[in-house]
C-alpha positions, 0 to 999 in steps of 0.5 A, a space after each residue: 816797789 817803794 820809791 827811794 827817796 832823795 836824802 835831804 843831805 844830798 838835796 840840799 848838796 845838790 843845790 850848790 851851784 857847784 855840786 856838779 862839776 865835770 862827769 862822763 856818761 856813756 864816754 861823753 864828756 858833760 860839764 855841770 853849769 846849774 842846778 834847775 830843780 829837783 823833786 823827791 826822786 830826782 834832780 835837773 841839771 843844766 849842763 854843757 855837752 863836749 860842743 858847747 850846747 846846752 843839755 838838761 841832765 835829769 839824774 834818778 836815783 838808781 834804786 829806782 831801776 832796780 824793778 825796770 830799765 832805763 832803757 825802756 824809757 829810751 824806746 818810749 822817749 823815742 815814740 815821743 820824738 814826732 810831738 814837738 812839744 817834747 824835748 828830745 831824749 838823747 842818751 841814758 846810762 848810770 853815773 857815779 857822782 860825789 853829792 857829796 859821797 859817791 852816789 849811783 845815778 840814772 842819767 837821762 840827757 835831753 835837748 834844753 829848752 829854754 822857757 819854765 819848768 814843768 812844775 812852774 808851767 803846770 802850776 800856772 796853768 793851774 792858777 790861770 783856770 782858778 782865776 778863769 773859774 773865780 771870774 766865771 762865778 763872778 760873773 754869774 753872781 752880778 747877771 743874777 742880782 737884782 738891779 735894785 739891790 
């Protein structure tokens, strides 16, 4: 099945620091503090849950579930739970949001970890071994030159 996309009104909507105010997943109140980023799916959030900590909302299209279950994400999240290098998935559930008409999103809402995002982390791992290879080729390039040339 073809992913659904994101329109670009309700991405660049959902950039506003004021996007998302206050919404309710499951009966739990959350307020929306600032948007993280997003991707062609999907978008994080930071938001506040009702004790005042700090939560990454991540909100998928809903179209997207129409094949699959959110649910099952929760059972997977779950197996994740022993491997700190995981945040924690906490709840899940469908949430209707104004962005800026009424739109249904699959919310997932997980412990926030503060540090870059998964793009920027993987990016940079991604520069640091190209600068390590660039380094390496050097290096092989001065060991095989000539002393007198």
């Amino acid at each position: 099945m073809t992913k659904n996309a994101l329109a670009p009104t309700i991405c660049e909507y959902l950039s506003r620091p004021d996007a998302i105010g206050d919404f309710n997943l499951r009966g739990r109140p959350f307020r929306g503090e600032r948007p993280v980023g997003h991707g062609r799916l999907g978008f994080v959030w930071r938001v506040i849950d009702e004790l005042g900590q700090p939560r990454a909302a991540k909100f998928v299209t809903y179209d997207d579930y129409s094949d699959k279950s959110y649910k099952a994400e929760l059972v997977f999240a779950a197996k994740l739970e022993k491997y700190p290098q995981f945040a924690r998935l906490g709840d899940a559930g469908i949430v209707e949001l104004d962005v800026p008409q009424k739109t249904k999103f699959v919310c997932f809402i997980q412990e926030w970890v503060d540090g870059p995002t998964l793009h920027d982390f993987i990016f940079s791992l991604a520069a640091r071994g190209a600068m390590l290879h660039f380094q390496h080729n050097q290096q092989q390039n001065a060991s095989t030159q000539h002393p007198s040339l």
